[in-house]
N, C-alpha and C positions, 0 to 999 in steps of 0.2 A: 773914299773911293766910290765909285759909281757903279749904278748900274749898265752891264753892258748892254746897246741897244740890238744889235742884229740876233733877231734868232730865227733860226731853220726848223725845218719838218724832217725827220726823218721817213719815208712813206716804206710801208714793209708789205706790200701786196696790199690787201683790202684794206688795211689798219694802218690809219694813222698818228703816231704816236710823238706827244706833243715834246720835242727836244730843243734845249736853250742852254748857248755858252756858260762857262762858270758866272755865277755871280755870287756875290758876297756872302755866306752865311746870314751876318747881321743886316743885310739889308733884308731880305728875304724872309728873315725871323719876325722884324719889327713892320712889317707891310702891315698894310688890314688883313689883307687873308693872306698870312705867311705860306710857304710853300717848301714843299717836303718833295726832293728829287730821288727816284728808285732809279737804280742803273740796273739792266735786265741783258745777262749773256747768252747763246746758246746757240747752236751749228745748224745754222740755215742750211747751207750750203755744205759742201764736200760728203765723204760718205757716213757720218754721221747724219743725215740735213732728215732724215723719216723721224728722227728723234724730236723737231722742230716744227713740222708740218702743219700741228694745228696753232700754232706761236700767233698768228694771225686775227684767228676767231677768238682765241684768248685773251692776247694785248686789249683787242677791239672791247669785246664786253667788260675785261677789268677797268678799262681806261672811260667807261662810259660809267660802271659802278662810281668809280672815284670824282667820276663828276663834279658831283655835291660835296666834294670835300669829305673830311672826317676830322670829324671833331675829337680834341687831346684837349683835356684840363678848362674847359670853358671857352675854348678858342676854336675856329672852324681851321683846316689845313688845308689849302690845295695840294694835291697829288699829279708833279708831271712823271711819265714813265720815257726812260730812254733806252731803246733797247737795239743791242749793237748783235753781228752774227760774229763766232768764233772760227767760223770758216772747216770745224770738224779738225782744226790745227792747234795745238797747244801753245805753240809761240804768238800766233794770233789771240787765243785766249787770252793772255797776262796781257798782250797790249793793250787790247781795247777795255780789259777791263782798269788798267791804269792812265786809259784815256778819261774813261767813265769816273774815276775816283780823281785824280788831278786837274783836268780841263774842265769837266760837270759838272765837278764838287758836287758829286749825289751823296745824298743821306747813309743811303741802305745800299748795299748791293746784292741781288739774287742772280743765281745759276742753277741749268741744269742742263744734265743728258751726258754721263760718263765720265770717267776722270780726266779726258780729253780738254775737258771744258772747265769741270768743276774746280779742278784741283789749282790750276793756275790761277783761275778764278780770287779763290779763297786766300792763295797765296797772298796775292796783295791786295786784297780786304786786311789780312792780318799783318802786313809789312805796312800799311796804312793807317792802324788805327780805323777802319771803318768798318761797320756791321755789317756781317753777311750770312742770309739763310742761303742753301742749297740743298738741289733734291737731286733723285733717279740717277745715282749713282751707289751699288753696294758699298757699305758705311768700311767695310777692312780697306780696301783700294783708296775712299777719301782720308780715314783717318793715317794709317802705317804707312802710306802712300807720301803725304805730306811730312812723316818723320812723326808722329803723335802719341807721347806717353800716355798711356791708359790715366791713370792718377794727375797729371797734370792738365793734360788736353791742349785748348788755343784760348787768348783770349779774345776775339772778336767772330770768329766763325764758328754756325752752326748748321748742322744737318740732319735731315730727317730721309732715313729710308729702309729698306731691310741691308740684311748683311749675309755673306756667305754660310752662313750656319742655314740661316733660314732656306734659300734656294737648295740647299744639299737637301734639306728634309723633305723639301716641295718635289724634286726628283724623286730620291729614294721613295716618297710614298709612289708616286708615280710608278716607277718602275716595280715596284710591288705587286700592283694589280694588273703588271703586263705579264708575267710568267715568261719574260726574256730570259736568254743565258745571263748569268752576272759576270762575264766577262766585258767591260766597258772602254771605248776608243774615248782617246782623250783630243781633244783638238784646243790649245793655251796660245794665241800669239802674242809676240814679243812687245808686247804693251801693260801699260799699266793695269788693266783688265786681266790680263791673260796670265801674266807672273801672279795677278794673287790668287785667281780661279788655280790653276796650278801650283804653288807653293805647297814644300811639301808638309810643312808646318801649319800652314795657316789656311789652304786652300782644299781642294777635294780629295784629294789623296787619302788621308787618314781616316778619315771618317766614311770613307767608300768604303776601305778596307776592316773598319768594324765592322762595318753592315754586311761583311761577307762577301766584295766587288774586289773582284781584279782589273785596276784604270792601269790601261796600257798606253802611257807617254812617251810617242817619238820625240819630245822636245819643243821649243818654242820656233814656229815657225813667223816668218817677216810678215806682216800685213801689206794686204795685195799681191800675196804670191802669184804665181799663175801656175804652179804643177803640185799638188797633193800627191802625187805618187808614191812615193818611201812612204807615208802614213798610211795612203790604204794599203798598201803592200804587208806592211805590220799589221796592219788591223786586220788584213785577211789570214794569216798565218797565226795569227793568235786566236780566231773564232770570235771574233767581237761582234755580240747581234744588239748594243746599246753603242751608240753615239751620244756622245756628250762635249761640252763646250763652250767657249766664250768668243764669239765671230762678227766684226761685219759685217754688211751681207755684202759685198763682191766676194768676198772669201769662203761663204758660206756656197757662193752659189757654182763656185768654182768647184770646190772641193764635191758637190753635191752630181752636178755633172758628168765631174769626172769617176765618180765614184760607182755610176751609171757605168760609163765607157768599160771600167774594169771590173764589174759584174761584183762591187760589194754590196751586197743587199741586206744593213741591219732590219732589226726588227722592230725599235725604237730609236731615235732620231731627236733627242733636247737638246737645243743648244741656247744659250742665253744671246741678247741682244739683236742677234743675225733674223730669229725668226718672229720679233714681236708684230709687224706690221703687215698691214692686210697685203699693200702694198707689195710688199716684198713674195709674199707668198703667191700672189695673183702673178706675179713675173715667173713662178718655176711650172707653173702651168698645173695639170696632174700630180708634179712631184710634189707640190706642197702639199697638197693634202695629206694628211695623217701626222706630219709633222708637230713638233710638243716643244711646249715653253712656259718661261717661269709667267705666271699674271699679275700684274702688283696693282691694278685696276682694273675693270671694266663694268660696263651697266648693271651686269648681275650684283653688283658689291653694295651692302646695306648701308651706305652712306651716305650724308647730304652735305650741302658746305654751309657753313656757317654764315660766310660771306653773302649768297645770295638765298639760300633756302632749299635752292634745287635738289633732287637727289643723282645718283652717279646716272640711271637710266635717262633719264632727261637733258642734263647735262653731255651725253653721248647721243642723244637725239637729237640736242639741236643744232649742235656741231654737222651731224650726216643732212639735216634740214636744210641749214647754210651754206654749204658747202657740195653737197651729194656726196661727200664721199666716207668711207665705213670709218667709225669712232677706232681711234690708238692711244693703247693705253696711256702714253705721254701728258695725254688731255686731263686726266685728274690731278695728276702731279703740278703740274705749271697753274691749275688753278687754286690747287691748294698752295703751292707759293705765296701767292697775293693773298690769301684767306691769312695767313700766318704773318704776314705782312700789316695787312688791317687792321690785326690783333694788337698788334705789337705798337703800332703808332698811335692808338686809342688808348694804351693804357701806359706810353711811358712816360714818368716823371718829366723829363726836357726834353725835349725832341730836338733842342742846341746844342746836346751833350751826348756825343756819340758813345760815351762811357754807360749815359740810362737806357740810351736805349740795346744796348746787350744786355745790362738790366732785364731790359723788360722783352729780351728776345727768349733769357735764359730762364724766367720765370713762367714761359709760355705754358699753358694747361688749354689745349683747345681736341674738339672736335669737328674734324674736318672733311673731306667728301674721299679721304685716302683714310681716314682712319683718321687714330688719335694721333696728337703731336703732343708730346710732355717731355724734355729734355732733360730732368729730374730724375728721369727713371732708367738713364742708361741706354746701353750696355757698356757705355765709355764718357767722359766729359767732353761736351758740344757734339754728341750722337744720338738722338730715340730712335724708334726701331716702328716700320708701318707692317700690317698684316701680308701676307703673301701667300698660294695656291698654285697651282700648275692646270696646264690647259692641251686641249688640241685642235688644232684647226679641222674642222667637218665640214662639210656641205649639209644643208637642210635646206627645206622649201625655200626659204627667202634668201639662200647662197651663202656664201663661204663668210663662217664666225669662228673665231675662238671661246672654244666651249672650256669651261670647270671642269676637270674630270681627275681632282683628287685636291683634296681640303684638309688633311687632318692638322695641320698646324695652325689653320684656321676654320673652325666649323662654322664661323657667323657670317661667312663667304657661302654661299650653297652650290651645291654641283649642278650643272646644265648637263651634263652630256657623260657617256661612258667611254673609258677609252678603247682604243682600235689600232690592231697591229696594222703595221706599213705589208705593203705585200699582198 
């Protein structure tokens, strides 16, 4: 069989990222410079799409790193990357990533930004037979999400990220040093995210209630609601001055609004995912400020990548350099993807044999500009676990950041900033 001749560009705003129909494994192996295809998911578009945002300046420099190939076992590799959007849709997800694996015949497949994305993702990576890293999704929701025995795991997917343990402690310390009531509003929707942040087994409930917190859950509400009322109604009748949560942001911002209209005024305000992005928070005007979230990156983080040297403050500079606009935390994760990627295709035994190279994904020991990646070490098979910290959005001279303002689960993170009651 032949090589097939037409191939296309796929153009993704600035970055153009070099994409080519299936072609043969064997032809491609025995080329002069054989060529290694990475299939890359993740939600441009719809209300995931802030998760995505720097997808651009990242493709672009990784696709420029990979230039020069990378050399496995004495032989150079070119590196094409194809990278499709999930549309912040989960049925979209598994398409295009079963586009990416049977039409592309890519090597490797990576994803990221939520179980939205990742999970279907992975799915057929592992219905496939093809190797797949994913990130920035808490590791309970990808693994028990996709049905995953602790003791057995997957054989083809893996993922690096924190997990619900860790965000509960990065809160609790938080709300520690607020001197809040510990009566807590619980906000779970009816999503993959939301069922495990709420779960009462496996999610925040328990371990609020060791800490001494009373989480007051109206239930799982639809995404994209449009009336929070029954919730704040509960939350005000119960005396909740802590808000906590797993949200979009239209749902955050609704909720947040309306929460305004009916004179609930906590006194702390975390919620996960809803308020990671500057973005987001420059749309609630006044009200964002004070607002608190989990930080699994940012320039403050003692980090460098492996891949190009940079450290995280740099790598978040040049991003705002390029771009003008303020570093989100997303930008270390999706870089350290292809860092872990790199790794992996330089050190595996065949790069024709999708079996070495999970090989040589599950063998990974790297240092990376998120922290460490070692998959050896737990806390499940095909899951390591990245550092993580809790922040609050401030205003200072140079305008609205997400400051550090509680570390104990990671001390080698250092605190920017102190926290400040809302109000």
């Amino acid at each position: 069989m032949q090589r097939l001749t037409n191939r296309r560009r796929f153009l993704t705003g600035a970055a153009a990222i070099l994409a080519a129909p299936a072609i043969l494994r064997s032809t491609r192996a025995y080329a002069d410079t054989p060529t290694l295809r990475i299939g890359h998911v993740s939600p441009r578009t719809g209300p995931l799409a802030g998760f995505a945002e720097a997808d651009d300046y990242i493709l672009q420099a990784i696709s420029e790193k990979f230039g020069a190939g990378i050399d496995n076992n004495g032989k150079t590799w070119a590196i094409e990357i194809i990278s499709k959007d999930s549309q912040s849709n989960p049925n979209r997800a598994a398409e295009v990533a079963s586009e990416l694996i049977l039409s592309d015949e890519v090597d490797i497949i990576v994803a990221a930004s939520t179980p939205d994305t990742v999970n279907p993702v992975s799915d057929q990576a592992e219905l496939n037979g093809t190797p797949c890293i994913t990130t920035d999704c808490p590791w309970q929701p990808y693994f028990f999400g996709r049905g995953g025995v602790p003791d057995k795991g997957f054989e083809n997917t893996y993922h690096f990220f924190w997990g619900l343990e860790d965000v509960i402690g990065a809160f609790l310390d938080l709300w520690g040093k607020s001197g809040a009531g510990k009566t807590v509003a619980g906000l779970f929707p009816n999503d993959a995210d939301g069922n495990a942040w709420g779960d009462p087994e496996l999610g925040l409930p328990k371990p609020l209630a060791a800490a001494g917190y009373t989480l007051v859950d109206p239930g799982r509400y639809q995404p994209l609601t449009d009336d929070f009322s029954a919730q704040i109604t509960a939350f005000k009748e119960a005396g909740c001055e802590i808000v906590t949560g797993n949200m979009i942001p239209p749902d955050f911002g609704t909720f947040w609004a309306q929460a305004a209209q009916q004179g609930f005024a906590p006194k702390v305000v975390t919620i996960g995912k809803a308020l990671l992005f500057p973005s987001v928070i420059e749309g609630l005007g006044d009200r964002g400020i004070g607002l608190t979230s989990e930080v699994w990156w940012s320039p403050n983080h003692p980090f460098k990548s492996s891949l190009t040297g940079v450290s995280s403050a740099d790598l978040a500079g040049g991003y705002t350099a390029a771009t003008g606009r303020p570093w989100t935390q997303p930008i270390g994760f999706k870089h350290a993807l292809f860092e872990v990627v790199a790794n992996v295709v330089a050190r595996a035994q065949d790069l024709e044999d999708p079996a070495a190279i999970v090989s040589a994904i599950a063998a990974t020991d790297l240092s990376t500009i998120v922290g460490p990646v070692n998959w050896s070490k737990g806390p499940v098979k095909n899951v390591t676990k990245t550092p993580l910290v809790a922040g609050q959005w401030q205003k200072d001279e140079k305008g609205l950041d997400l400051k550090i303002v509680a570390n104990s689960s990671a001390p080698e993170i250092p605190v920017n900033g102190e926290l400040q009651l809302l109000g």
